[in-house]
KEDO-619238 format. One record per residue (C-alpha): residue in three letters; x, y, z. Coordinates in Angstrom, 1 decimal. Layout:
! KEDO-619238
PT / r / c1 / c2 / c3
PT / ALA / X / Y / Z
...
***
This chain:
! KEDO-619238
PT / r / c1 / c2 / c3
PT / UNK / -192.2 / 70.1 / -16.2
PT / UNK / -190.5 / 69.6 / -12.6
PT / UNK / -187.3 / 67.5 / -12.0
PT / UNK / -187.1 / 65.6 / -8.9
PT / UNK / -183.9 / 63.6 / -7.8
PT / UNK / -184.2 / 59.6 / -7.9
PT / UNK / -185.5 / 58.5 / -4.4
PT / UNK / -186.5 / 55.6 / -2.7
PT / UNK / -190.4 / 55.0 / -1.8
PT / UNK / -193.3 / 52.8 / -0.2
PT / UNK / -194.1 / 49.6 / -1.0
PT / UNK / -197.6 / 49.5 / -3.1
PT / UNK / -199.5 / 46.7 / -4.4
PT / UNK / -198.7 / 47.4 / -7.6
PT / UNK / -196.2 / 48.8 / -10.1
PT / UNK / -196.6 / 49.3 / -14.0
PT / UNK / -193.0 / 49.4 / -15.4
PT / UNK / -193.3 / 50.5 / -19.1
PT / UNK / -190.2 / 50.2 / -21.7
PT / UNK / -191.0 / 52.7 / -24.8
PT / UNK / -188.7 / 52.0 / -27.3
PT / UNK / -189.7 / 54.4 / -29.7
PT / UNK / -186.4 / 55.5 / -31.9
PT / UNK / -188.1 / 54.5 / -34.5
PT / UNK / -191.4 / 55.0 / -36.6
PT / UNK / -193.7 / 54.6 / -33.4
PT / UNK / -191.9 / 57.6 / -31.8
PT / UNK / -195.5 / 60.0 / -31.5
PT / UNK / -197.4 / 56.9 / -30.3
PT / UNK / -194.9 / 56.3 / -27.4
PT / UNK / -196.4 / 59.7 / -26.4
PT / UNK / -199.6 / 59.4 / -26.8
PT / UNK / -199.5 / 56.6 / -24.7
PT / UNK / -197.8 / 58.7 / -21.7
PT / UNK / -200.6 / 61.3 / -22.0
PT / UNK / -203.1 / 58.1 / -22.0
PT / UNK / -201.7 / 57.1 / -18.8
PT / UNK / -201.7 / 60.8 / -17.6
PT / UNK / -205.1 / 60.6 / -18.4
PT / UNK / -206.1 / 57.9 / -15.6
PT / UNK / -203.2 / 58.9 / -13.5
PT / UNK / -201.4 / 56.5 / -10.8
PT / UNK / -202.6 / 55.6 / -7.3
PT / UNK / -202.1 / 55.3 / -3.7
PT / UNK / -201.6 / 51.5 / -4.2
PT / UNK / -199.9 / 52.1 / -8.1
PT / UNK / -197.0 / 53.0 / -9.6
PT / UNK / -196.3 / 53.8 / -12.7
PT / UNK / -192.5 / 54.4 / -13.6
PT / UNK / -191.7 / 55.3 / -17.7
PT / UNK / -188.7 / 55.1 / -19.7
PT / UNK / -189.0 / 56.9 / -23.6
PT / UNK / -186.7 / 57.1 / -26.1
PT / UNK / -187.8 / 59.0 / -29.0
PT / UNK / -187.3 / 60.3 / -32.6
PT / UNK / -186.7 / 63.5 / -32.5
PT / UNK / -189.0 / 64.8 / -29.8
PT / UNK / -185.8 / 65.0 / -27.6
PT / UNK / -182.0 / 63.9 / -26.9
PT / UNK / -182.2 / 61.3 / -25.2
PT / UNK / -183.9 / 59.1 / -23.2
PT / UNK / -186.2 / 60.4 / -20.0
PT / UNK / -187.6 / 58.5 / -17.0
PT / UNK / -190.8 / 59.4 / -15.8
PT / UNK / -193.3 / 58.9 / -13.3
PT / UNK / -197.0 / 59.2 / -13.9
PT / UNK / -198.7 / 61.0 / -10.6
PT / UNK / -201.8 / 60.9 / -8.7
PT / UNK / -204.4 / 63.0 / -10.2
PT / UNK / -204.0 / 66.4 / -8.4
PT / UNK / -206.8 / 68.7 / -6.9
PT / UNK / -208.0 / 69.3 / -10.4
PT / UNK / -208.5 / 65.6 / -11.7
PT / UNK / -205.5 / 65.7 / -13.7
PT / UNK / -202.5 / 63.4 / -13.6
PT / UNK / -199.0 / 64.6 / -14.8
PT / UNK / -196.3 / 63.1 / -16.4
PT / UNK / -192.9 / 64.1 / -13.7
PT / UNK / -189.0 / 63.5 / -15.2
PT / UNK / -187.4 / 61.3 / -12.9
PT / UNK / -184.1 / 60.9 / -14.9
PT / UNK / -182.9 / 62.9 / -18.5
PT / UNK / -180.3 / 60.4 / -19.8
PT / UNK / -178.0 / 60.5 / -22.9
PT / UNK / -178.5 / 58.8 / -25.6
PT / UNK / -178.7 / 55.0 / -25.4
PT / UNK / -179.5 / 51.9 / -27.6
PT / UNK / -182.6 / 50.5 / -27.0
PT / UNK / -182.0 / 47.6 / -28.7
PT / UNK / -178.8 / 47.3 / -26.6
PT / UNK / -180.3 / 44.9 / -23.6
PT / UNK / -177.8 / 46.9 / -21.4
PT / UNK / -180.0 / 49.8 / -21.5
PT / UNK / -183.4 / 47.4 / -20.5
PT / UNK / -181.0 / 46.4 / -17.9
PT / UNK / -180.6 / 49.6 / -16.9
PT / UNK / -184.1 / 50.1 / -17.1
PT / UNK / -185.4 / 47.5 / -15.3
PT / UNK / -182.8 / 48.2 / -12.3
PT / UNK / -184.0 / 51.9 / -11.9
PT / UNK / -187.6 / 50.5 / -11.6
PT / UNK / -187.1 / 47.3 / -9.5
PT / UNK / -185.6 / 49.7 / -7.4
PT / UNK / -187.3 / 53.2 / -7.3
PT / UNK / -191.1 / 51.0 / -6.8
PT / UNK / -191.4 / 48.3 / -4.4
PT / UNK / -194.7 / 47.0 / -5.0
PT / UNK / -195.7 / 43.2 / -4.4
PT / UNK / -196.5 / 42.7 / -7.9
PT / UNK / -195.0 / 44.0 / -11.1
PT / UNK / -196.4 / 44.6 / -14.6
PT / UNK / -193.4 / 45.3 / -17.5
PT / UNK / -194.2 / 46.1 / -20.5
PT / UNK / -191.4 / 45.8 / -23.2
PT / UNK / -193.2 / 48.0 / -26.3
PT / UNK / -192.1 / 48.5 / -30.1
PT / UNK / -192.0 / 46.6 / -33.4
PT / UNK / -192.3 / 43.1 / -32.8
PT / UNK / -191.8 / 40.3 / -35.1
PT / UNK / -191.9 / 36.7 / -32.4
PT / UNK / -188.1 / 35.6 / -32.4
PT / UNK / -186.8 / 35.4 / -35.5
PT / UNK / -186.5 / 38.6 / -37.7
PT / UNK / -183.2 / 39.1 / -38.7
PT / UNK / -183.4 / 43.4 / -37.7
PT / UNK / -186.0 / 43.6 / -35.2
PT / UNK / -186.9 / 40.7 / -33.0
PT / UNK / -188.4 / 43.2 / -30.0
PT / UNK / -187.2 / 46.7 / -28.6
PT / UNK / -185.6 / 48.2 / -32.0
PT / UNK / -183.4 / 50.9 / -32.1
PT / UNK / -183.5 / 53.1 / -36.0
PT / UNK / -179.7 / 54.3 / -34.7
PT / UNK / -178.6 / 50.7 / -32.9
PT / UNK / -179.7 / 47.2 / -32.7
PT / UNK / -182.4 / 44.8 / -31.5
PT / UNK / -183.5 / 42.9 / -28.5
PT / UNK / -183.6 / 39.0 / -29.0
PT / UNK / -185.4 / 36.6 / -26.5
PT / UNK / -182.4 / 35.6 / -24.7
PT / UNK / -181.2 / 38.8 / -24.4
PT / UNK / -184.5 / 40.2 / -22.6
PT / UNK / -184.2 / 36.7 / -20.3
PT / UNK / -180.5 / 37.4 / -19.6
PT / UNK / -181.2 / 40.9 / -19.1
PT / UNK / -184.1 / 40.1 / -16.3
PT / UNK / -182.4 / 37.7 / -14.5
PT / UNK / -179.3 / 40.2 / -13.9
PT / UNK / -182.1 / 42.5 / -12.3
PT / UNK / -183.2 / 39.5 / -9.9
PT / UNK / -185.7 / 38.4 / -11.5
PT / UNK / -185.6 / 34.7 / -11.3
PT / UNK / -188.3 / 31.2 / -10.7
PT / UNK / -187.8 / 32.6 / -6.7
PT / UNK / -188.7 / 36.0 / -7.3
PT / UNK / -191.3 / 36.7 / -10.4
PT / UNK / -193.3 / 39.5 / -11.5
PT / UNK / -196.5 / 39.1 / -11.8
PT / UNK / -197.3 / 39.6 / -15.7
PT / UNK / -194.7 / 40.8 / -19.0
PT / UNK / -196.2 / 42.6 / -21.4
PT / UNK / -195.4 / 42.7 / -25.1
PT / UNK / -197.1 / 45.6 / -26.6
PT / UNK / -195.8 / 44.5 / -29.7
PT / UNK / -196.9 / 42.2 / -33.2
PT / UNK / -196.7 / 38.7 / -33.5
PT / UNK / -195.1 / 37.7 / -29.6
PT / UNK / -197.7 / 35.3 / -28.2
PT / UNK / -195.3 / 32.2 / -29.1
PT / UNK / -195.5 / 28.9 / -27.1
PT / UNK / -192.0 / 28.6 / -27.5
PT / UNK / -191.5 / 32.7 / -26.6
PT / UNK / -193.9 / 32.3 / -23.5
PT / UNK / -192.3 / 29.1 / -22.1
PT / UNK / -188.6 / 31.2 / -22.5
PT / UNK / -189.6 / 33.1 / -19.7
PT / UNK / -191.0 / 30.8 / -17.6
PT / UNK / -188.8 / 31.7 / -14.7
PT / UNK / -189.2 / 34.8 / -14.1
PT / UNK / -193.1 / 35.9 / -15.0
PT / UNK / -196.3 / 33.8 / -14.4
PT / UNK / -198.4 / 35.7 / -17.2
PT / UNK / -197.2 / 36.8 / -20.5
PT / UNK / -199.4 / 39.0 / -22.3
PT / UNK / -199.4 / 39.7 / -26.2
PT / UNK / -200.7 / 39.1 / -29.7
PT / UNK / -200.6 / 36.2 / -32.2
PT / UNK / -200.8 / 38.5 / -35.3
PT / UNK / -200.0 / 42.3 / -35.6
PT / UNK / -200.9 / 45.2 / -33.3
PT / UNK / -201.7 / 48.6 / -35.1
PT / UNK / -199.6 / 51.2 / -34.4
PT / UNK / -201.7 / 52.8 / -31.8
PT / UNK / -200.8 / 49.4 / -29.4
PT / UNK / -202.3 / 49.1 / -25.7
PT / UNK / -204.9 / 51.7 / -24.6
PT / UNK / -203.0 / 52.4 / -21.5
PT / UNK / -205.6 / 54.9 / -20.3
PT / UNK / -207.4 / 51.1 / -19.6
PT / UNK / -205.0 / 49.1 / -18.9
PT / UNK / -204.2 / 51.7 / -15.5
PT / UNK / -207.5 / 51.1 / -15.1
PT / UNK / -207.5 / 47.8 / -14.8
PT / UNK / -204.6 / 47.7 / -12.5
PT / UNK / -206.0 / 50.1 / -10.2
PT / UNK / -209.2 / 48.3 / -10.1
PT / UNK / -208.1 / 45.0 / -10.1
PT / UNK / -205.4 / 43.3 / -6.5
PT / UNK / -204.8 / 40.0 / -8.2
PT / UNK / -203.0 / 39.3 / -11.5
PT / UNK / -205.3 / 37.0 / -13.4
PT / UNK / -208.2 / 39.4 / -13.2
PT / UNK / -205.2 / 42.4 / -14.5
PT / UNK / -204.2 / 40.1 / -17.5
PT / UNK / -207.9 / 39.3 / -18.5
PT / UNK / -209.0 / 42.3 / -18.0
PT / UNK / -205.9 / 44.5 / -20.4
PT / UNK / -207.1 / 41.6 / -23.1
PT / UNK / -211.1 / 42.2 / -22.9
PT / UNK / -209.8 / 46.2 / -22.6
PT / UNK / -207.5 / 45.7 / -26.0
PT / UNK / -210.5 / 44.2 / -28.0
PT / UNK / -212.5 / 46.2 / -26.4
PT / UNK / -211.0 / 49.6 / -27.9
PT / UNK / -210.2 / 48.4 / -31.3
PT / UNK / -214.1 / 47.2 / -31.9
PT / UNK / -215.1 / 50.9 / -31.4
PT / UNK / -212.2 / 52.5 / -33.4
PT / UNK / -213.8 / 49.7 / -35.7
PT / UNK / -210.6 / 48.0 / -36.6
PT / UNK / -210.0 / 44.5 / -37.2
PT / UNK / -208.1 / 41.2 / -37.6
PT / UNK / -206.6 / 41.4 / -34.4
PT / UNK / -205.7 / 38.9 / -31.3
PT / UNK / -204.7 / 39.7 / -27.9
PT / UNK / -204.3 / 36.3 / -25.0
PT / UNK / -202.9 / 35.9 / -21.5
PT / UNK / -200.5 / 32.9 / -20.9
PT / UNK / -200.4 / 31.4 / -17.5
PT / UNK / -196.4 / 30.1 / -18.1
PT / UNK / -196.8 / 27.1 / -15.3
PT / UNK / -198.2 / 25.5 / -18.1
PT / UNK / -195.9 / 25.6 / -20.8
PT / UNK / -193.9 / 23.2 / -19.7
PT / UNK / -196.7 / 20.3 / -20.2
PT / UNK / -197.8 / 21.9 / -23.5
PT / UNK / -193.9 / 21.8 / -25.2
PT / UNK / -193.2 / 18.3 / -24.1
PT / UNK / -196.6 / 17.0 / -25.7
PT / UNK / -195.8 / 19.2 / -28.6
PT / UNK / -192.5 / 17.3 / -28.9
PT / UNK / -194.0 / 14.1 / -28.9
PT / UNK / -196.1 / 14.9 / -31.6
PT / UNK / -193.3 / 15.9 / -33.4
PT / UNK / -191.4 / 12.5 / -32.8
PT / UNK / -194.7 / 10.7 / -33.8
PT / UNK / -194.8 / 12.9 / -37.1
PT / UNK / -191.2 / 12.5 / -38.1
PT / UNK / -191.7 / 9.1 / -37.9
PT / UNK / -194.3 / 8.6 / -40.4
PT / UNK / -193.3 / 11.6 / -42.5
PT / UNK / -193.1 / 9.4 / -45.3
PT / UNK / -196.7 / 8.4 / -45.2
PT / UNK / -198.5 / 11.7 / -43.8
PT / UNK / -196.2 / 14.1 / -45.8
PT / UNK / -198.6 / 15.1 / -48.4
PT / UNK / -201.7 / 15.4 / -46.0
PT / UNK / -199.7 / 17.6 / -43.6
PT / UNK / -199.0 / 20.0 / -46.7
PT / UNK / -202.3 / 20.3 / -47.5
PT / UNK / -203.2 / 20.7 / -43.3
PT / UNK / -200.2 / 23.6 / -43.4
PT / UNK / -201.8 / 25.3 / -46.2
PT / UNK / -205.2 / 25.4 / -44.3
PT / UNK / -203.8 / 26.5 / -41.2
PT / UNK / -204.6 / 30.5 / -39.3
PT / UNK / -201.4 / 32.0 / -40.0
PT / UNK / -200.1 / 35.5 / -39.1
PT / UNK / -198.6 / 39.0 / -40.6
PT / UNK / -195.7 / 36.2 / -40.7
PT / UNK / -197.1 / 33.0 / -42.2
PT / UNK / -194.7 / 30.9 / -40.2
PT / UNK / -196.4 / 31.2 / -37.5
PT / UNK / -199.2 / 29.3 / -37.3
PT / UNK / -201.9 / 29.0 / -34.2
PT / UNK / -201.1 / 25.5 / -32.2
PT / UNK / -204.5 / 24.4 / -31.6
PT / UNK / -206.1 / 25.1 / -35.0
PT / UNK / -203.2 / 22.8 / -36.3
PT / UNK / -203.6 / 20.2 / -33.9
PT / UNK / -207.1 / 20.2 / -35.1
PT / UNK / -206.2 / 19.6 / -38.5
PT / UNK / -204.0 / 16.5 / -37.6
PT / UNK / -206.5 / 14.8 / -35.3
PT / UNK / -209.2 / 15.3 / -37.9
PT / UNK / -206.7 / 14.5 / -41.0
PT / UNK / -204.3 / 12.1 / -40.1
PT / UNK / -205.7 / 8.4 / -40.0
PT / UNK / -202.7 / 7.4 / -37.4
PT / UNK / -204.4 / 7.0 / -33.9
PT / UNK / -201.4 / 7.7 / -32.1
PT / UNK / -200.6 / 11.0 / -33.7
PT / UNK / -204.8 / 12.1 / -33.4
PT / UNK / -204.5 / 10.9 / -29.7
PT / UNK / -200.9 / 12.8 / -28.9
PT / UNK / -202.5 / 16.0 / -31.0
PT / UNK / -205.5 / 16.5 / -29.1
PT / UNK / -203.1 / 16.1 / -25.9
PT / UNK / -201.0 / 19.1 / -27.1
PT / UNK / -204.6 / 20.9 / -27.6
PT / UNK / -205.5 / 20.0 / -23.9
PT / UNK / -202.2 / 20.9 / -22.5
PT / UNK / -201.9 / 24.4 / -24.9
PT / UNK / -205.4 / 25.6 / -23.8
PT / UNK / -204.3 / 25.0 / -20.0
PT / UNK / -201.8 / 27.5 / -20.8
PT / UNK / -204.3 / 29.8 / -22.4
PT / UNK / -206.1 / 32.3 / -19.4
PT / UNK / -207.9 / 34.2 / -22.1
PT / UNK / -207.8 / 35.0 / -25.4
PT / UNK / -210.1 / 37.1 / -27.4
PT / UNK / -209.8 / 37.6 / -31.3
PT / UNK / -211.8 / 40.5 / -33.5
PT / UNK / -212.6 / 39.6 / -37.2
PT / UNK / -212.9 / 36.7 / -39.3
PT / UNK / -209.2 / 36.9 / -40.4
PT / UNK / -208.2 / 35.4 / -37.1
PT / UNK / -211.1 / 33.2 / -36.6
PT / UNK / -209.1 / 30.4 / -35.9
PT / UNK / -206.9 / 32.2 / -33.7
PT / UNK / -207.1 / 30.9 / -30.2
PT / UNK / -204.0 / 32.5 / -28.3
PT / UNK / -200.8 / 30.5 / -28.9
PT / UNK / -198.7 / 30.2 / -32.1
PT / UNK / -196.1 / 27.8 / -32.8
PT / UNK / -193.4 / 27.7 / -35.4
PT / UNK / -194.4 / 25.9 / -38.7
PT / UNK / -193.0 / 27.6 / -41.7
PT / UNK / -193.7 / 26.3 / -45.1
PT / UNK / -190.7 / 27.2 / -47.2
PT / UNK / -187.5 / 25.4 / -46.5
PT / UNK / -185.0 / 28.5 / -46.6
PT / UNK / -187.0 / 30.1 / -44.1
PT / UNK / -186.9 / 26.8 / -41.6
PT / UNK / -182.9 / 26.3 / -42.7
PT / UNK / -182.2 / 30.6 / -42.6
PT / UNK / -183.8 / 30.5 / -39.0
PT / UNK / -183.2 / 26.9 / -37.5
PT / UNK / -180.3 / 28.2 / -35.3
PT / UNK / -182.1 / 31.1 / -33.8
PT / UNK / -184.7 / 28.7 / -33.0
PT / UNK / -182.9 / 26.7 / -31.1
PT / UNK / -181.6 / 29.6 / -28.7
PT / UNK / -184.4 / 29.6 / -27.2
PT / UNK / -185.6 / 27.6 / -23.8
PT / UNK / -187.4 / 24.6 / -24.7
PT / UNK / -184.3 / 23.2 / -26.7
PT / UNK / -182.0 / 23.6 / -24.0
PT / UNK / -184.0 / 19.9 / -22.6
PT / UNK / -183.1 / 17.6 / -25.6
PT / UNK / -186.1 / 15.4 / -24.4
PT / UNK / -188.2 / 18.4 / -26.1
PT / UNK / -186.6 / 18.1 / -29.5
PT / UNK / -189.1 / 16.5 / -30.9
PT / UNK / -191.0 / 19.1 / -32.8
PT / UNK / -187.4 / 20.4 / -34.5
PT / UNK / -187.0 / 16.5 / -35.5
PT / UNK / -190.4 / 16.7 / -37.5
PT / UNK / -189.6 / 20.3 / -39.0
PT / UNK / -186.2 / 18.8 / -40.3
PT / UNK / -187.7 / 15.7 / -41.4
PT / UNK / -190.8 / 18.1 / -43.4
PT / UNK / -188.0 / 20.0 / -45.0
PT / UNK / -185.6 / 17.8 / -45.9
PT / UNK / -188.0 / 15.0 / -47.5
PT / UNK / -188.5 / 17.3 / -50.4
PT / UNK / -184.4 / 16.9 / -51.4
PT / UNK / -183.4 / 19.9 / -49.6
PT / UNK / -180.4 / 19.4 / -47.8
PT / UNK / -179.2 / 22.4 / -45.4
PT / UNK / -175.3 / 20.8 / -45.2
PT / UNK / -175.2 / 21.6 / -49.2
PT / UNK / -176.1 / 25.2 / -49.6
PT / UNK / -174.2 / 28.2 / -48.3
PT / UNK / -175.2 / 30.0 / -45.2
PT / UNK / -174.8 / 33.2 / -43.5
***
């Protein structure tokens, strides 16, 4: 395998920057997925720029750069950079990352994929990006980390990629708002196999604008698990300009609901026990609740504002496509609901690191989840927390 040194090169119309985190369980697949990418190749007008770290295949994390298919037809996988060992669960080393590939590929759009374990924003060892031998990769440290790199509301990439389970959040997508106008990802799990990258190149190479890239990687995911013949999976593309509209409706239905808690309390447990839920059954898909309530709930105000927050979440929603009758309700953005009050009170503060409650005029959906927890006499001032 040939070493070249680092170098500057030509703008292209594309680059794919993919973060492999795979120190971990999902080592091989990280690998598989190169030799799927070697298997399309790169482009005159695409890059393609890796960085793995492994379990055991080597020390180490190595950079490399996915060529042009040769005389041959074959593509090849060339080390740019053999680093030391690094955390990637340390957002230093996506920092890292991300500067090395800004840098190395000038391109007029950018695809990142962040890929690993994935578990939306609130798992306690492995949010996104975990490291077996280090730590984990939160939300705001992925944001903090991008913005570092120059990656900010005046200078976007096109699309973010979570190659990961359970990341297509509302509250998740509208955290990045400022620096990507398409998040891609899944309501519920992925299997371990992830993105067929072989495709997604494809699409890239085929496709000059990012809407038809992000459509095209979801009807390309669903696509390739129907013929494996797996199922119970969800893959959607989130336009971000949208989000905004979609959390403050969402918070006015929350304020409308935590207002009449004491009358629609009992219907709203039976709506959250009806509701498509996840791998993690807090999650819970936005417009399938919404639904519920506006069919449910006799108060006109809260049917009105709920079907608002289904117009406004489907604005955000550029495609979403679902395989199996698990996820039959599934329609591309979840929201956080959960049903048991030591997960709402064990997680509350992690929610609130995220984006949409840094506006306290979009509190309004943490006023009802407090109001739904603590109306059945469970108060989160008298137990002990850690």
């Amino acid at each position: 395998m040939q070493y070249i040194s680092q170098k500057l090169a030509p703008e292209k119309k594309w680059a794919l920057l993919i973060y492999i985190a795979g120190d971990n369980n999902l080592s091989d697949y990280g690998l598989t997925d190169i030799q799927e990418l070697c298997d399309e190749g790169s482009s005159d007008q695409v890059y393609v720029g890796v960085e793995i770290d492994t379990y055991g295949e080597h020390t180490g994390s190595i950079r490399y750069e996915i060529t042009e298919p040769d005389w041959t037809g074959k593509a090849h996988r060339t080390v740019i950079d053999r680093l030391p060992e690094k955390d990637s669960g340390d957002p230093e080393t996506l920092l890292s990352f991300l500067n090395w590939g800004l840098n190395r590929y000038k391109a007029e759009n950018y695809l990142l994929v962040v890929w690993n374990h994935g578990s939306g924003f609130r798992h306690v060892r492995r949010d996104i990006g975990y490291d077996d031998f280090g730590s984990s990769l939160d939300m705001p440290e992925i944001e903090n980390a991008l913005r570092r790199a120059g990656i900010n509301q005046d200078n976007k990439i096109a699309i973010m990629g979570f190659d990961a389970c359970l990341m297509s959040m509302l509250e998740i997508a509208h955290h990045f708002r400022e620096q990507t106008d398409i998040i891609i990802g899944s309501q519920q799990t992925e299997p371990a196999d992830g993105w067929p990258y072989d495709k997604v190149l494809k699409a890239v190479k085929q496709s000059r604008d990012s809407h038809t890239v992000a459509k095209k990687i979801v009807d390309e995911y669903i696509s390739y698990y129907r013929n494996h013949g797996v199922f119970g999976l969800t893959q959607s593309a989130i336009q971000l300009i949208y989000t905004e509209n979609a959390i403050n409706r969402l918070s006015e239905l929350g304020n409308l609901l935590a207002e009449e808690i004491s009358t629609c309390r009992n219907c709203l447990r039976e709506i959250r026990m009806d509701l498509q839920t996840f791998e993690m059954a807090d999650y819970v898909d936005i417009i399938h609740l919404c639904e519920l309530i506006a069919q449910k709930i006799d108060d006109q105000n809260i049917k009105e504002t709920a079907n608002k927050v289904i117009a406004s979440t489907k604005d955000c929603i550029l495609s979403s496509k679902t395989l199996g009758s698990s996820v039959q309700n599934a329609n591309g953005l979840s929201v956080w609901f959960p049903a048991y009050d030591f997960l709402y009170y064990n997680y509350r503060a992690k929610y609130l690191s995220l984006a949409f409650a840094s506006d306290p005029s979009n509190m309004g959906w943490v006023k009802f989840l407090d109001k739904y927890h603590y109306s059945y006499g469970f108060n989160p001032y008298m137990m002990n927390m850690r």
